[in-house]
N, C-alpha and C positions, 0 to 999 in steps of 0.2 A: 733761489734768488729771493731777495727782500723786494717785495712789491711796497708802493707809500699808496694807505686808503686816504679815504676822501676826509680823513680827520689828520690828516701827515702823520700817521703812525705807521713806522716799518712792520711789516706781517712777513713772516718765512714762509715760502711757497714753494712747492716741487715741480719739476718739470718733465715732460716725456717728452725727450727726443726722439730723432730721426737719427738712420744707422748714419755713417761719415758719408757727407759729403764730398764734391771734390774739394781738393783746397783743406781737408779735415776738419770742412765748417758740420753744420747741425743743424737743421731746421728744428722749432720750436712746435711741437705737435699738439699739448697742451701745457696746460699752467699758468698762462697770462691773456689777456684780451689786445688788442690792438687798442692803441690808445690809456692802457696802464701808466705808472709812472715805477720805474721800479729801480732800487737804488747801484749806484754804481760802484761808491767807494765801498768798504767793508761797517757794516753796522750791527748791533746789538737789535735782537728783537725786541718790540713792542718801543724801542726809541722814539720821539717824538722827532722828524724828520723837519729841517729849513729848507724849502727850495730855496735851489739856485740857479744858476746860469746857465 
């Protein structure tokens, strides 16, 4: 995932999941902190990122 640092620059970051849940969701085991902001639509790394809405 593209996590936005505290300058709104997209960074690539990996994640460790968790085996399937039910529903074939995934818990997030590492790679992001609660309270990240981490990009939704598709971006370019090092992008300078606008929040929005």
């Amino acid at each position: 995932v593209y996590v936005i640092d505290d300058k709104n620059i997209a960074r690539l970051r990996q994640l460790r999941l968790s085996e399937p849940l039910a529903g074939g969701f995934h818990e997030v085991l590492a790679g992001v902190s609660a309270g990240e902001k981490v990009a939704l639509d598709p971006v370019k790394a090092g992008i300078v990122a606008r929040p929005g809405n």
